[in-house]
N, C-alpha and C positions, 0 to 999 in steps of 0.2 A: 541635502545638497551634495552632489558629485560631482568632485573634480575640484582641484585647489589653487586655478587658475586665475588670473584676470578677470576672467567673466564670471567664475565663481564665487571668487568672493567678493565681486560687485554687486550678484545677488543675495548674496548672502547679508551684509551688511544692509542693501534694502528694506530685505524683509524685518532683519533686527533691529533696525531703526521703525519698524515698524509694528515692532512691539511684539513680534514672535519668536519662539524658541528656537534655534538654528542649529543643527550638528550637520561640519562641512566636513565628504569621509574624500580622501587621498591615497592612492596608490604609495606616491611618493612621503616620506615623514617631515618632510618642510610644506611650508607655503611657497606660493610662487609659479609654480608650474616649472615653465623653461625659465621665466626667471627667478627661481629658487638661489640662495646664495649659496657660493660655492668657496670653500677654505685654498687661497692663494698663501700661501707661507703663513702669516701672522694677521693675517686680514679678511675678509669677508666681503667676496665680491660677486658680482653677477655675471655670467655666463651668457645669458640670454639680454631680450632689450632692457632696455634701462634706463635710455631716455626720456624726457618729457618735454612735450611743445607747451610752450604759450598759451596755446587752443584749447589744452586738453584741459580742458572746465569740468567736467565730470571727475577726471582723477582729481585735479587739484584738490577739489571741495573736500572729497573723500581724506585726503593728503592732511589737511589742514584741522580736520575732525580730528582726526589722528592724533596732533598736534605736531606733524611733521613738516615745516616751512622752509628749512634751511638749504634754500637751491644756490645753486652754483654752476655758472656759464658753461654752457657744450658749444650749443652752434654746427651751424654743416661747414665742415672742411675735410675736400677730397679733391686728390691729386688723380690725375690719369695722362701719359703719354700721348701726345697731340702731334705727328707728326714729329716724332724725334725729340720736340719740348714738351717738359711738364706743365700741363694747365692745372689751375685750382682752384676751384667753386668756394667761396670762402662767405658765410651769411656777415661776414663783419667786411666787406667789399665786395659789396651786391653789384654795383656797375661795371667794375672790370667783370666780374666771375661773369656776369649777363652778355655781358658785349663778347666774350668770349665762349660761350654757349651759345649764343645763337647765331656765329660767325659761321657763314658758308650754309647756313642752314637754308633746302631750297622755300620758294614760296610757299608751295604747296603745302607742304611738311609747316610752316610757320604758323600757316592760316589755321590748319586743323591743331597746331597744338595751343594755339592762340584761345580756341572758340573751347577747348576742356578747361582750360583755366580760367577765364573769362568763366563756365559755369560753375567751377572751384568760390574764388574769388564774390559773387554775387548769391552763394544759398550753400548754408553750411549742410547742408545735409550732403550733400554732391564731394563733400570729403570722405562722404564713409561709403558703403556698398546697400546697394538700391537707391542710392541718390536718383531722383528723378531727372534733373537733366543730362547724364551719363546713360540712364537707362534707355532716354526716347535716343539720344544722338547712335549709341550702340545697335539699338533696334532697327533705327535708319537702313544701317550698314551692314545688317546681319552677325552686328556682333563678333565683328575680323577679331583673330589678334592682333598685338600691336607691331610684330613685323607685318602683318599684311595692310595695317591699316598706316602706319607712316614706313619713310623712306630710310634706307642705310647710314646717311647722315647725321641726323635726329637719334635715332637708335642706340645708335655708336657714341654719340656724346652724352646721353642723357638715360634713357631709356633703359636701357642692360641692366646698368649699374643700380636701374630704383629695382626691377621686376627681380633681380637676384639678390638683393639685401634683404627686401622687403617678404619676395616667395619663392626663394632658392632658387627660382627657374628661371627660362629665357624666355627673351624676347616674344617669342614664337608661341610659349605657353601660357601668355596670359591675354585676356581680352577686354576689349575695348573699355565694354559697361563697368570694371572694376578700375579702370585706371584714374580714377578721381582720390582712391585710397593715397596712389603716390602719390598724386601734384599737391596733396593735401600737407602731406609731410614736407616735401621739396620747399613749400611755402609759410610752413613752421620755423619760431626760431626754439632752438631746443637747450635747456639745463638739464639738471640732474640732483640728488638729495644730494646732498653732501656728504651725509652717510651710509650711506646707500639705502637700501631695503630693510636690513636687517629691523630696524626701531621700529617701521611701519609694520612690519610683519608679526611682532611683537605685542605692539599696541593693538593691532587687529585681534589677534589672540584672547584678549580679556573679554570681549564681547560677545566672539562665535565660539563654539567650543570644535576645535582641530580634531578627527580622527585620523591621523597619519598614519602612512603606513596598513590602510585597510583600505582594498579592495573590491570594490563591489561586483558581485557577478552575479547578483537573484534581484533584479530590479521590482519583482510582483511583490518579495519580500520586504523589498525595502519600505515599497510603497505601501504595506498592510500594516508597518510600524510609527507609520507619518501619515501627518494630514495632509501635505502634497510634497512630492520630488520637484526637483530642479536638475535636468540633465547640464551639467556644464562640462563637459567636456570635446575636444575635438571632432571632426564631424564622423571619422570612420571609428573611434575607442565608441560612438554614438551610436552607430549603430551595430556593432557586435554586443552590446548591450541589450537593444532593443529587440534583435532578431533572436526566433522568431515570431515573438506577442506582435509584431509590428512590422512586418514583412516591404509593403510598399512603402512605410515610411525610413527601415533601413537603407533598401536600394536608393532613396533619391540623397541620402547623409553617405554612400560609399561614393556618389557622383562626384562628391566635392573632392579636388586635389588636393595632395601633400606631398613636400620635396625634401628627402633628409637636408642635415646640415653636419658640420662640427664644426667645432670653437676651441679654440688654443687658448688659453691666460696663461701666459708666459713675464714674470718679473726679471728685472737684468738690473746688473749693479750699477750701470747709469741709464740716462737716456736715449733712448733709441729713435727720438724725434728732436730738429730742430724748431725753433720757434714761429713757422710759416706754416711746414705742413704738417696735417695731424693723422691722414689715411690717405693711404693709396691704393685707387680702383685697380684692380687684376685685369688682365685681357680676358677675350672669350675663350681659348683655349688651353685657359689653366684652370685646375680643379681647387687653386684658391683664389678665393672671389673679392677678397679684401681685407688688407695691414690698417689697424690703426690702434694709436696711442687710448688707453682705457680711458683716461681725462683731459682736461686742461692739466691737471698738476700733476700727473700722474703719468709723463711719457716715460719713464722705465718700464711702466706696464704695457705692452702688447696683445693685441686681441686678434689675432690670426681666424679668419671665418671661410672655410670649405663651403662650396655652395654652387651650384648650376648645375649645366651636362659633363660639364669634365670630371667635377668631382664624384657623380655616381658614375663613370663610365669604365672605374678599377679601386677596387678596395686597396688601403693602403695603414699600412698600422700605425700610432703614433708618432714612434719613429720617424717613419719615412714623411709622416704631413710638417714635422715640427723643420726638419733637416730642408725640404723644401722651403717653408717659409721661410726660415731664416736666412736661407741664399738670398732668396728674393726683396727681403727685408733690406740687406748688405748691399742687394745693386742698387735698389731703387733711392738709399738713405746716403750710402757713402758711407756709413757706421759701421765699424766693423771691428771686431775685438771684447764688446760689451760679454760679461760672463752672464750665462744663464744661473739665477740662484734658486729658479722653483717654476712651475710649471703643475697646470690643471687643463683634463681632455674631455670634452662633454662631447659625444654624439646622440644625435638624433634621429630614428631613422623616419618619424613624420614629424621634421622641425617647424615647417613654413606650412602653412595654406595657402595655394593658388586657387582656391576657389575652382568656379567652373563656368561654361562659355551660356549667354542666356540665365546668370544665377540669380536675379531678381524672382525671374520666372521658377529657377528652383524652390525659393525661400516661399514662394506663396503654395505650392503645392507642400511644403515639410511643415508649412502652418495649419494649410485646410487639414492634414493628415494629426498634427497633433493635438485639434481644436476637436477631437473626435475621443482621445483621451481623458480620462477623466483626473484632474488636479495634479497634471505631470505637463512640466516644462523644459522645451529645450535650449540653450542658448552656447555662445563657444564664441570661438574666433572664426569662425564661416559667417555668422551673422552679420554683423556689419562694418568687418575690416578684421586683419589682424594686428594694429597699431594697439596701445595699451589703453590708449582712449577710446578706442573702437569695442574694444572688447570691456569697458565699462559699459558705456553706453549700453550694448546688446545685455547684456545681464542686467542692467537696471529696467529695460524693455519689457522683459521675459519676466522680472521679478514683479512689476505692475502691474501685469496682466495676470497671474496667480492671485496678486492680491482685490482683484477685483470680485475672485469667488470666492475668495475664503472666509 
């Protein structure tokens, strides 16, 4: 197994439940991937996602094998300036947050966003990527992006804010056929362990055996010491791998996009949230894409996220991202004075997946091409979402279909 992500070690754990030997090798010396924990003062926190829907039935299960049950309420709450007031999408007042998201929104833009959720809502698959009613409705259309395919209104309220949390990018960069991934999430309500990762990651530990901190770069090698690989890593660390034993099948894994990111954990000796709002959406042309508090309990903590076009459009050092956010923090909060006690900088320079436009159609061409392979699998966060249930899901996929020839 390569790569000590989500999808990795969802296959991993498959197969070991399945009664096989498993060594899971990592570049990085943690588990996690991007969401590896990362030391905030006296605590052990995550950098990367973290949350968990309702939905996500595949983590849970896994969660729960673990022995790790202990959630505790997140929820979606985000703030974004609305004409000079702040509006608030709040999952704990779903009617205001609705009546005020879909206010002013024209027809046209209503109907079509109506008929994605309506396919959401009626076939759980159409939450992840290759859903089939996303696929045929996209195909319809030629597969727009979602600026081409809804209006400025729509966009501006909604829309921005899922495509750049979700895959660092804009509007403009992402397409139709995958937009089921957000409305999936939009429609989750989300906790979190209570203790974070760290226990799960732990207890996973006993099972698989972790090569941290190793590298793989001889994949014929790896595969002469194993009875079959498991590629689990992102689509392009995928195919520099594979190239050149695997030539057409790299070129259609560099297809897939990726949008850096960074992430601030910044702790302060009070809170830096009151008790309504918990994050606040950034405009389009700031290169920070979104403030928000690490928990419910936990608003001294701040989670500051670089993300879109403006944040790749000038490098800027710690420093200058931390001194930004914290202006931004002070207008948009009214809090101002709070002492910084500690501070962690994670960059990423391929944080998110944006996938690619027609990528249903990629996935069956990177399947006929791996199906050509002998007892080597690929799977990642291109597969069928980047949400952390997406990318169970795709490694427990990837891991059943290995074990059908083993």
């Amino acid at each position: 197994m390569i790569g000590g992500g989500w999808s990795g070690m969802a296959a991993a754990w498959r197969l070991q439940r399945a009664g096989h030997m498993v060594s899971l090798y990592d570049e990085q010396d943690r588990l996690g991937g991007r969401s590896a924990s990362v030391q905030l003062g006296d605590r052990m926190l995550t950098a990367g996602g973290k949350n968990i829907g309702r939905k996500y039935s595949a983590f849970r299960s896994f969660a729960a094998e673990l022995g790790c049950t202990d959630w505790e309420f997140f929820g979606i709450n985000s703030t974004r300036s609305d004409g000079g007031r702040d509006r608030t999408i709040d999952s704990t007042r779903k009617l205001s947050s609705l009546f005020h998201l879909l206010k002013d929104i024209p027809a046209r833009d209503l109907g079509r966003g109506l008929r994605v959720v309506r396919a959401v809502r009626t076939r759980d698959e159409n939450r992840f990527l290759g859903g089939p009613g996303l696929t045929a409705m996209a195909a319809k259309h030629g597969d727009p992006t979602l600026a081409e395919y809804f209006g400025p209104t729509l966009r501006k309220k909604l829309i921005r804010s899922l495509t750049v949390r979700m895959n660092g990018a804009e509007d403009d960069e992402v397409h139709l056929e995958c937009f089921g991934t957000h409305l999936g999430m939009v429609m989750d309500t989300f906790e979190q362990l209570s203790s974070g990762f760290g226990e799960l990651f732990e207890q996973f530990g006993k099972y698989v055996s972790f090569r941290g901190g190793t590298r793989v770069t001889d994949l014929e090698a790896l595969r002469g010491q194993h009875d079959a690989v498991v590629v689990a890593l992102p689509a392009h660390a995928a195919a520099s791998l594979l190239d050149p034993a695997a030539q057409g099948l790299a070129e259609e894994l560099r297809g897939v996009r990726y949008f850096p990111a960074a992430v601030i954990l910044a702790e302060y000796d009070r809170p830096a949230f009151g008790a309504r709002e918990r994050a606040f959406v950034q405009p389009a042309g700031s290169p920070l894409s979104n403030i928000g508090a690490y928990g419910v309990s936990d608003r001294h903590i701040v989670r500051y996220t670089f993300s879109g076009r403006a944040h790749r459009a000038a490098e800027r050092s710690d420093e200058e991202l931390i001194e930004l956010a914290e202006a931004q923090l002070g207008k948009q909060t009214g809090r101002v004075g709070a002492r910084r006690i500690a501070m962690v900088v994670k960059r990423w320079e391929h944080a998110y997946c944006g996938y690619s436009r027609h990528h249903s159609a990629r996935l069956a061409r990177i399947d006929r091409a791996v199906n050509s392979l002998d007892k080597l699998e690929l799977t990642g966060d291109y597969r069928r979402g980047a949400s952390i249930e997406a990318c169970f899901r795709a490694g427990y996929e990837n891991a059943d279909k290995l074990l059908r020839v083993l």
